[in-house]
N, C-alpha and C positions, 0 to 999 in steps of 0.2 A: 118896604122899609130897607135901606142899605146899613149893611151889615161891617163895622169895622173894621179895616183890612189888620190884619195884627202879621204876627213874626210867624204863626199857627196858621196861617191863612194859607190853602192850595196854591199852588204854583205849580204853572208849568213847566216844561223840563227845561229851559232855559234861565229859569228864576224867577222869572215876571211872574207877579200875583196876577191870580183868575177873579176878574170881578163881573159884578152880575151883569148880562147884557153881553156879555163876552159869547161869539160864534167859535165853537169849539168840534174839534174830532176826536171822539172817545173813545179812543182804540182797544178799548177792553169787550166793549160791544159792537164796533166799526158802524158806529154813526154820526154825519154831526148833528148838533144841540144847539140849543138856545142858555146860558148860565140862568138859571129862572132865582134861587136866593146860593149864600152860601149859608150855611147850617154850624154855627159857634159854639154856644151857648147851651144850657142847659135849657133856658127858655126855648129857645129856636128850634130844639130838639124834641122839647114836648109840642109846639105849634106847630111842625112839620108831622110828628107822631112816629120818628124814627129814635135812635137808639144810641147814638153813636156822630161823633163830627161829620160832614162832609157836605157834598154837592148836591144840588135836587138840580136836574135840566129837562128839558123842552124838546121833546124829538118827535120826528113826524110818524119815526115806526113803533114808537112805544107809549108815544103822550107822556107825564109827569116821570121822571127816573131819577133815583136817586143812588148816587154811589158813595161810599166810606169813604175819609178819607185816608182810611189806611189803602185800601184798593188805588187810592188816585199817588199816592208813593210809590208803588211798584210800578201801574203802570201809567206818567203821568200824559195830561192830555195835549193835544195841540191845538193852536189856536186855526181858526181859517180866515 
């Protein structure tokens, strides 16, 4: 299910919204990912079973990750 891009919605450091499908390098953990959803909603937040807004991604050294979206504010990601 795609998820609405809103004014809330992760961005990279250049401004551009992160949308799903998007190949990214997550330099909080130096790998790149796959955008697998972005996580809005209170719904989204109970169907992913996390706590808090942010990212779930697709990486080959961890499988399924998910980061806050307050962590992806500090440090944001880049595209590849």
């Amino acid at each position: 299910m795609e998820t609405p891009q809103t004014l809330d919605a992760p961005r990279y450091g250049d401004g551009l919204v992160v949308k799903t499908g998007d190949k990214v390098f997550v330099p909080s953990e130096q790998v790149q990912a796959l955008v697998t959803a972005l996580i809005q909603s209170p719904e989204q937040q109970a169907e992913w079973s996390v706590s808090e807004p942010g990212v779930m991604f697709e990486a080959q050294e961890f499988g399924l990750l998910f980061i806050p979206a307050s962590i992806l504010k500090e440090h944001p990601l880049e595209r590849c």
